[in-house]
C-alpha positions as MATLAB code, in Angstrom:
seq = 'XXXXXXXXXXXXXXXXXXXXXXXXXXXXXXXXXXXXXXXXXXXXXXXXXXXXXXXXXXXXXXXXXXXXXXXXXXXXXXXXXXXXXXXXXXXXXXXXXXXXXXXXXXXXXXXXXXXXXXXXXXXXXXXXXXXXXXXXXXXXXXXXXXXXXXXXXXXXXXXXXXXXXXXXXXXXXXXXXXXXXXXXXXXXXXXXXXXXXXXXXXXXXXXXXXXXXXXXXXXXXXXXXXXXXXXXXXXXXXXXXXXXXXXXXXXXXXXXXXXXXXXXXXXXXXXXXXXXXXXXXXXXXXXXXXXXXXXXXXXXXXXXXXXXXXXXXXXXXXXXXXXXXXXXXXXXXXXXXXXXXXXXXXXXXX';
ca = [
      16.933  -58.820   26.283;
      14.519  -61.676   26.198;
      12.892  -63.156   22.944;
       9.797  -62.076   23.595;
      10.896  -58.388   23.624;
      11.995  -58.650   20.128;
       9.469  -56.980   17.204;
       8.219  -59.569   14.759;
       8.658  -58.393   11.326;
       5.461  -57.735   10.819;
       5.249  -55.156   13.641;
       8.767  -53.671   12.259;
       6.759  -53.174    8.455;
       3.835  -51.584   10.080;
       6.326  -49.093   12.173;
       7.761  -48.141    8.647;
       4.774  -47.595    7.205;
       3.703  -44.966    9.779;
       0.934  -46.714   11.733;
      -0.732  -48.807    9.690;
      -4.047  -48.672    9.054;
      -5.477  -47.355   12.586;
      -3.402  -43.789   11.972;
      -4.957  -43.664    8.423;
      -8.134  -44.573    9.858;
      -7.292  -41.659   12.504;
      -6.311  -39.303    9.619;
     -10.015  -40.525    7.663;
     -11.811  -39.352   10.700;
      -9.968  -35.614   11.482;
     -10.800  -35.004    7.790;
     -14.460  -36.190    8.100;
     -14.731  -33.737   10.895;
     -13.564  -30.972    9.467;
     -10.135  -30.893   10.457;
      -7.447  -28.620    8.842;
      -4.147  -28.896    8.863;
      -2.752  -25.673   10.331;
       0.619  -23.851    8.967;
       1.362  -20.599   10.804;
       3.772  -19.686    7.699;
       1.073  -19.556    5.252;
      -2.018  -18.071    7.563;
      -3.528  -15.317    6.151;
      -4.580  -12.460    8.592;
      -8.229  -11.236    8.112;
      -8.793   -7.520    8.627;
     -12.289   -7.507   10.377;
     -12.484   -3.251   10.618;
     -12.898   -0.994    7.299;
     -11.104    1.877    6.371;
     -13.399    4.350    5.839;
     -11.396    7.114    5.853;
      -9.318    5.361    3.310;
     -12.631    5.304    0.930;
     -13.088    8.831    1.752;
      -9.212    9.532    0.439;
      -9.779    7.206   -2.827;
     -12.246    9.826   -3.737;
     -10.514   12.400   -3.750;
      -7.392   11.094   -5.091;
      -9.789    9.995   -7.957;
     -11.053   13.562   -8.375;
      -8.035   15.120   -8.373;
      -5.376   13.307  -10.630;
      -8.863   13.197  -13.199;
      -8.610   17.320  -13.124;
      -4.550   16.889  -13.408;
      -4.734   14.449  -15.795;
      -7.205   16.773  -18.374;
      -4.357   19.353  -17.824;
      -1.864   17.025  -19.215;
      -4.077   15.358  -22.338;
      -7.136   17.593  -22.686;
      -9.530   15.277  -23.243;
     -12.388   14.280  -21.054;
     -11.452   11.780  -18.357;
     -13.190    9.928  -16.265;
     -11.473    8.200  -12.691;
     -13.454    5.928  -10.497;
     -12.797    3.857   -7.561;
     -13.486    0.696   -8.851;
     -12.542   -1.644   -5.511;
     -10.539   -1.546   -2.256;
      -9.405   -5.423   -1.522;
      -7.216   -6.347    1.939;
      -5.135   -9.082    0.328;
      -1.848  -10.938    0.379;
       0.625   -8.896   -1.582;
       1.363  -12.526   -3.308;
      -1.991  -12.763   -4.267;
      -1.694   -9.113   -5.447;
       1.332   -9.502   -7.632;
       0.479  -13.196   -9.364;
      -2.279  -10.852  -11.407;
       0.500   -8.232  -12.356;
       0.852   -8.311  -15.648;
       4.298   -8.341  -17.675;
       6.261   -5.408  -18.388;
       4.225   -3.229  -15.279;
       5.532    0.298  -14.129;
       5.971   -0.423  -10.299;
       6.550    2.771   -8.542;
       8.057    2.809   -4.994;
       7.204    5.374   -2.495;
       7.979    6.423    0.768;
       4.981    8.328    2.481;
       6.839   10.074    5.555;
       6.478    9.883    8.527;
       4.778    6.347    8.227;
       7.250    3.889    7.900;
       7.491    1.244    4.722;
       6.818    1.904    1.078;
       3.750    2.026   -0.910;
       3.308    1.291   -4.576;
       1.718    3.286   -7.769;
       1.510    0.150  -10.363;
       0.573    1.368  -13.875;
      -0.105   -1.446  -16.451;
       1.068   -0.858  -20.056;
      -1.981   -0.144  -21.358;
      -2.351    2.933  -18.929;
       0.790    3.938  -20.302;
      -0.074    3.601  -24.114;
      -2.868    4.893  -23.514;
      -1.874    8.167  -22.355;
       0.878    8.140  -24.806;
      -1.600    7.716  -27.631;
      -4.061   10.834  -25.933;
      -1.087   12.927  -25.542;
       0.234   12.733  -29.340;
      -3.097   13.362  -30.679;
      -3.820    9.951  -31.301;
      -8.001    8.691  -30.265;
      -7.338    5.049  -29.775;
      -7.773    3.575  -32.780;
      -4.227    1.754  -32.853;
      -4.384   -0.253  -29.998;
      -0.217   -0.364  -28.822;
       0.953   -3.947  -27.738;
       3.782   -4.401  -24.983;
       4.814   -7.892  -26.476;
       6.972   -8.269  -23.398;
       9.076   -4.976  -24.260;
      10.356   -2.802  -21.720;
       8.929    0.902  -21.772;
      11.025    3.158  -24.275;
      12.940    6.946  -23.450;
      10.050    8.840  -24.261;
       7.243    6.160  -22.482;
       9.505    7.022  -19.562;
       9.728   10.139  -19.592;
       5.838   10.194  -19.779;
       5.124    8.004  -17.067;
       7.421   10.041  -14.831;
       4.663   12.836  -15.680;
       2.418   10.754  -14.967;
       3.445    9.781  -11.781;
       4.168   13.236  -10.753;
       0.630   13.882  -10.969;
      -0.357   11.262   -9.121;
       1.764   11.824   -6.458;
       0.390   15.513   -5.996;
      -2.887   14.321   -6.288;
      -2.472   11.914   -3.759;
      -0.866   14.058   -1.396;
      -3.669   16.836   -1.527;
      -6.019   14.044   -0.888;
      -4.702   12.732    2.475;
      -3.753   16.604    3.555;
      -7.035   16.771    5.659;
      -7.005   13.736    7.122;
      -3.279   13.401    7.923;
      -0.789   15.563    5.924;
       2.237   13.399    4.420;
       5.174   14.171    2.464;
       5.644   11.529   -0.169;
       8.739   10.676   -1.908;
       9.718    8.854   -5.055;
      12.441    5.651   -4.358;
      12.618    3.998   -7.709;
      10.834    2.269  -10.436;
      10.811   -1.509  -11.497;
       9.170   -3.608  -13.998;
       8.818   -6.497  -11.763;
       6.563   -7.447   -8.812;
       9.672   -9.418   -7.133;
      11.790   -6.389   -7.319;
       9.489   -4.423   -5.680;
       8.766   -6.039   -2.821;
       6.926   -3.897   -0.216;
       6.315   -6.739    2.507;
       8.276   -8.728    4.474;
       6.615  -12.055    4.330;
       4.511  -12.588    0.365;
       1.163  -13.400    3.373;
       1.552   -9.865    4.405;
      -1.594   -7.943    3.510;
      -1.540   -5.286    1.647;
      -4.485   -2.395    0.521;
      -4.863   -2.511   -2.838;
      -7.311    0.825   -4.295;
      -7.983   -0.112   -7.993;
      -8.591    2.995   -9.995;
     -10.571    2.489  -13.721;
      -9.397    4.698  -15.843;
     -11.626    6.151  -19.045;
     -10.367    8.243  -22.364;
     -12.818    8.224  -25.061;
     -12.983    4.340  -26.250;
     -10.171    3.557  -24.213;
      -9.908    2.221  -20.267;
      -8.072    0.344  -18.337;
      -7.356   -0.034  -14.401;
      -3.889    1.026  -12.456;
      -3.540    0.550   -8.498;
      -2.341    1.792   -5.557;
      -1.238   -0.833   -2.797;
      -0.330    0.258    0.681;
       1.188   -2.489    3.256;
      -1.169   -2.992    6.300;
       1.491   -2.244    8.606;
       1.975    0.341    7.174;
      -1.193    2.574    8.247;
      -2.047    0.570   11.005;
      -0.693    2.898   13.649;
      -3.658    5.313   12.476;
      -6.083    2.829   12.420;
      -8.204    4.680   14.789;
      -8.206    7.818   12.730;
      -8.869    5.924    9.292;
     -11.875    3.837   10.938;
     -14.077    6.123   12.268;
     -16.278    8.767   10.298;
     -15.159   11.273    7.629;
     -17.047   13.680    5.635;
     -16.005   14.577    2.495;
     -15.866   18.381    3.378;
     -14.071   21.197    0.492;
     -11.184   22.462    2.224;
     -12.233   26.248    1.065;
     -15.829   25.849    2.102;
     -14.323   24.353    5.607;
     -12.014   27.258    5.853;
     -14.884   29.502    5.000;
     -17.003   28.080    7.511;
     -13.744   28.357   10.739;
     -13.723   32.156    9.316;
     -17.351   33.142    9.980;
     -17.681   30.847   13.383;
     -14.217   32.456   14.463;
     -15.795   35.529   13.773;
     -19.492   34.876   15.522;
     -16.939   33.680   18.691;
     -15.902   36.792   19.090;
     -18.996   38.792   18.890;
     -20.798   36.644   21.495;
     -21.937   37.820   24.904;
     -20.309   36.477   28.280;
     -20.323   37.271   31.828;
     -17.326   38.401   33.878;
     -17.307   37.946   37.504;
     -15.149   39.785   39.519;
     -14.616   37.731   43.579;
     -13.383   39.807   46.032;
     -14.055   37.698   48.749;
     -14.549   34.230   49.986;
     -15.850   33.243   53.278;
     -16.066   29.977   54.889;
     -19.204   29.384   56.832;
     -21.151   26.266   58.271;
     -24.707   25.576   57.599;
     -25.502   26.681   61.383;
     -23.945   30.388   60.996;
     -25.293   30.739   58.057;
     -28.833   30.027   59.302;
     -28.283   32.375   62.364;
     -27.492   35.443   60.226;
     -30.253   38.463   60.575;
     -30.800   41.647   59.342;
     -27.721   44.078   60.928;
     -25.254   41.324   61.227;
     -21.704   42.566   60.647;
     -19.196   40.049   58.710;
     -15.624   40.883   59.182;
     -13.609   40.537   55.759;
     -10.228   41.354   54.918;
     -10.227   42.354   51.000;
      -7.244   41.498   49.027;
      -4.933   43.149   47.070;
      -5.275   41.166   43.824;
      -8.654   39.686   42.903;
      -9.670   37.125   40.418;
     -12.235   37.649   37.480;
     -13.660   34.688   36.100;
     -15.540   33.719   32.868;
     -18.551   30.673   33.667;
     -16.513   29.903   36.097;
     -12.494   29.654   34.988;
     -10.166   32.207   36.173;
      -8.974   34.477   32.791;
      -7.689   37.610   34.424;
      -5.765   39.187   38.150;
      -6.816   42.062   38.694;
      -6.645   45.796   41.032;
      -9.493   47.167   42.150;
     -10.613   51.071   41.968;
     -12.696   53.455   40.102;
     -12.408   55.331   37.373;
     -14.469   58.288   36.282;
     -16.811   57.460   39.209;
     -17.466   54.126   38.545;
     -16.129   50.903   40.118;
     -13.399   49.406   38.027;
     -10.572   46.596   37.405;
      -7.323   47.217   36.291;
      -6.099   44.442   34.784;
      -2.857   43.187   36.054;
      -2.236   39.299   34.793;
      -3.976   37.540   32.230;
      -4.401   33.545   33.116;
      -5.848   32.625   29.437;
      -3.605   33.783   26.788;
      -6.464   33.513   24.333;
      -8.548   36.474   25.584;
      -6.956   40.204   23.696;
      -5.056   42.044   26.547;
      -6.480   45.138   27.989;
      -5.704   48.231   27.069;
      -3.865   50.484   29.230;
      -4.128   53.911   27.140;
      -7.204   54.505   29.268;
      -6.303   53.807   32.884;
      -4.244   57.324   33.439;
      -7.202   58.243   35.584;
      -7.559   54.824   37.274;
      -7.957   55.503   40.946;
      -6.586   52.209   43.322;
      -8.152   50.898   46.832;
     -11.389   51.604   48.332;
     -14.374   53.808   46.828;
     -16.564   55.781   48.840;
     -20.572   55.134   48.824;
     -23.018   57.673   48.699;
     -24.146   56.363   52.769;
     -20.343   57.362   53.770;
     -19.820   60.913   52.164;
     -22.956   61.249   54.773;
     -21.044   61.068   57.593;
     -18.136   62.811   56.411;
];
């Protein structure tokens, strides 16, 4: 190697020193134009599409455990949807407050597990409501964890919940949820599998006389997003016994309506040409068949034998193609004559 290959020392400091100045420069000029530095282990993901459907079941969930809950107390209660937030679940458990009842649930047949989170002052304050007291002795947690009968309470509690939330997704897609366990700690209850994961977090506020506080309900992402489609598009908020009502009487207006059955005993093919050549005393040979199809607007519901009966042309049914339609009777068709009936023109020449 010649001497002139060699590094001066001043070219070896500026190689330790990453650069020099012209890659700080370079670094001076990425920031100046906006330039982020870019981590796919820490990206966020940004849901662009709202639940509605999920808005719709907040609702009612809301509703519901607020009729359960007067049940349970008896005392006016008041539940309201207070937000619905797409967020990281570490975002979502740095607020969580210390001791927290985490509940874990599995909501089959989606796959993961969804949390009910009541604070301590949810708790205390249904224990105070539920032993007469009106708020007036405000319990402190002081770090604690939640005694027998605060346990034994919130287990209530989160029976109701449960129920409530059930009946509220029943319309929209019926799910059997199941209790897993309870913790005390957001890092024992992890739900995700990364903390950037996003979660849905419904925050319920929660009212008793002079008393409120807030308690959530987190569901992963993942978790629902196989039924995005259904959750996205448009829900009413429909009573399920006014719905039910409403499927009896339109059921019932169904059947009472008026259609046409049409009865083809024959099909000819013709070209345009024959047809425009027919005239008055033209004789079309036909063969008709033994089995002939009735149809309703134009769908086959029904095979059937042709004959009379009491004089009159008639179909015996033989083969019913829609399973829908009520099957004909056959108490009547004793006197149900089969093949060909004779006009008035033919007894003539008889």
């Amino acid at each position: 190697m010649a001497i002139d290959d060699l590094l001066s020392q001043d070219e070896i400091d500026m190689l330790l020193r990453g650069g020099g100045d012209s890659d700080a420069s370079d670094v001076d000029k990425l920031k100046d134009a906006g330039v982020r530095p870019y981590d796919p282990a820490t990206q966020h993901r940004v849901i662009h599409e709202r639940l509605h459907a999920l808005d719709i079941i907040n609702e009612r969930f809301a509703r519901y455990f607020r009729m359960s809950l007067f049940n349970l107390i008896r005392r006016s209660i008041d539940i309201t949807v207070t937000s619905v937030r797409y967020q990281s679940y570490s975002d979502f458990s740095l607020h969580m407050p210390m001791p927290t009842n985490i509940n874990l649930l599995a909501m089959k047949p989606l796959r993961g597990t969804a949390l009910v989170v009541f604070p301590p002052s949810v708790v205390f304050m249904v224990v105070d409501n539920l032993f007469g007291g009106d708020g007036r002795f405000v319990t402190k947690s002081e770090g604690r964890e939640f005694t027998h009968t605060e346990q034994r309470i919130i287990r209530r509690l989160l029976g109701l919940s449960v129920d409530a939330y059930k009946d509220a997704w029943k319309s929209v897609y019926p799910l059997e949820i199941e209790y897993l366990r309870s913790e005390m700690q957001a890092k024992f209850a992890n739900i995700t599998s990364s903390p950037n994961e996003i979660v849905v977090n419904a925050t319920f506020h929660l009212e008793v006389g002079n008393l409120s506080s807030d308690f959530n309900i987190v569901i992963p992402y993942l978790m629902i997003e196989p039924m995005r489609k259904l959750l996205t598009g448009p829900l009413t908020d429909v009573n399920p016994e006014e719905e039910r009502d409403w499927n009896k009487r339109m059921a019932g207006e169904i059947t009472h309506s008026e259609i046409e059955l049409i009865a083809d005993f024959v099909e000819m093919d013709a070209r345009v040409g024959q047809v425009m050549a027919l005239k008055v005393g033209d004789v079309l040979p036909i063969e008709l068949p033994d089995i002939v199809s009735a149809r309703v607007d134009g769908v086959p519901v029904m095979k059937c034998e042709y004959g009379s009966q009491n004089g009159l042309r008639a179909l015996l049914v033989k083969e019913l193609v829609d399973h829908s339609l009520s099957p004909a009777s056959s108490s009547s068709t004793s006197r149900f004559i089969k093949g060909h009936v004779s006009t008035a023109k033919e007894s003539d020449h008889d």
